[in-house]
C-alpha positions in Angstrom: -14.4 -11.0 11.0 -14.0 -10.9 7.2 -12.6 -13.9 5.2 -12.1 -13.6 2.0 -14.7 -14.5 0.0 -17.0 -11.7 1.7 -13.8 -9.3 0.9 -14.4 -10.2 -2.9 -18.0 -9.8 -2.7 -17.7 -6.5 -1.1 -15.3 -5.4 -4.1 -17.4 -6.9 -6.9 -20.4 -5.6 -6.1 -18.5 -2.3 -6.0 -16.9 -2.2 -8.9 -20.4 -3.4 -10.3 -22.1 -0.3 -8.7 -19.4 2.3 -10.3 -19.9 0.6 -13.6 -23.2 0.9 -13.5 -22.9 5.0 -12.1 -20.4 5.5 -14.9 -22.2 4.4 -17.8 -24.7 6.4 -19.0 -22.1 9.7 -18.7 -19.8 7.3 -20.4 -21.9 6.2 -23.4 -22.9 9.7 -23.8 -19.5 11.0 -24.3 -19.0 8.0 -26.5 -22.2 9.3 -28.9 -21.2 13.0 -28.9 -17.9 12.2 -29.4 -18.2 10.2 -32.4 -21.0 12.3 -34.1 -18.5 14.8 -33.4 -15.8 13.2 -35.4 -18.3 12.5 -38.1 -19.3 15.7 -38.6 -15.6 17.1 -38.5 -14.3 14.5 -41.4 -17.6 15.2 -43.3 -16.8 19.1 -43.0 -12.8 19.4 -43.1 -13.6 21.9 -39.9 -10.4 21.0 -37.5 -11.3 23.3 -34.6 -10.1 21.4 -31.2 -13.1 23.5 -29.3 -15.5 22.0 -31.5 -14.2 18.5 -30.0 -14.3 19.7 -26.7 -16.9 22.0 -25.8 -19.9 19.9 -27.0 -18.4 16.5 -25.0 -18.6 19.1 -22.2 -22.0 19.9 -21.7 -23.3 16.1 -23.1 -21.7 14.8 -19.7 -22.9 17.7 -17.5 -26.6 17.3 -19.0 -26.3 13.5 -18.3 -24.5 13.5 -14.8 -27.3 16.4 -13.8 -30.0 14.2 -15.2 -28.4 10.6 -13.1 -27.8 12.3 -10.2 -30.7 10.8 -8.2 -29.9 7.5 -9.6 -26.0 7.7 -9.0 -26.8 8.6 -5.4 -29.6 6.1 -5.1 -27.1 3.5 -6.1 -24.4 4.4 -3.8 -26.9 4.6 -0.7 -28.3 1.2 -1.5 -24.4 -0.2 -1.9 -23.3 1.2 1.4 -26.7 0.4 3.2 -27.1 -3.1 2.1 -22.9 -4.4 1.8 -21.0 -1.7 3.8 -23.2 -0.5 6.7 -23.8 -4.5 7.8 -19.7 -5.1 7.7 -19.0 -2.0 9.6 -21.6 -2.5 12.7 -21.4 -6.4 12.2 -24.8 -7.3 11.6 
């Protein structure tokens, strides 16, 4: 049986693993972005691409080079909160 302090337990250490997953893809996009912007005001170029296309492939360089930790995280979330709920152990 769950009450509900294992319920909120459950859900903050959640929301704590996706945090953690999303933040190095996050921050990147933050970087590029901004050097972006800088570089845009600093040249008058207004090209929406030029926005785009490098915040692109910042994130899929990051998310391809987290992806062993992003799946390490959510295997150690399920195995050591979820799994135990489910079977009851």
């Amino acid at each position: 049986m769950m009450n509900e302090g294992l319920f909120f337990d459950t859900l903050r250490q959640a929301i704590w693993t996706a945090v953690a997953m999303s933040t190095p893809v996050l921050a990147v996009a933050l970087i590029v972005g901004i050097a972006v912007g800088l570089f845009q005001a600093l040249t008058s170029i207004q090209e929406m691409t030029l926005t785009f296309v490098p915040k692109l492939v910042a994130i899929l360089v990051v998310f391809w080079a987290t992806m062993g930790f992003m799946t390490q995280s959510l295997v150690t979330f399920f195995d050591g909160h979820l799994v135990p709920l489910i079977t009851g152990g």
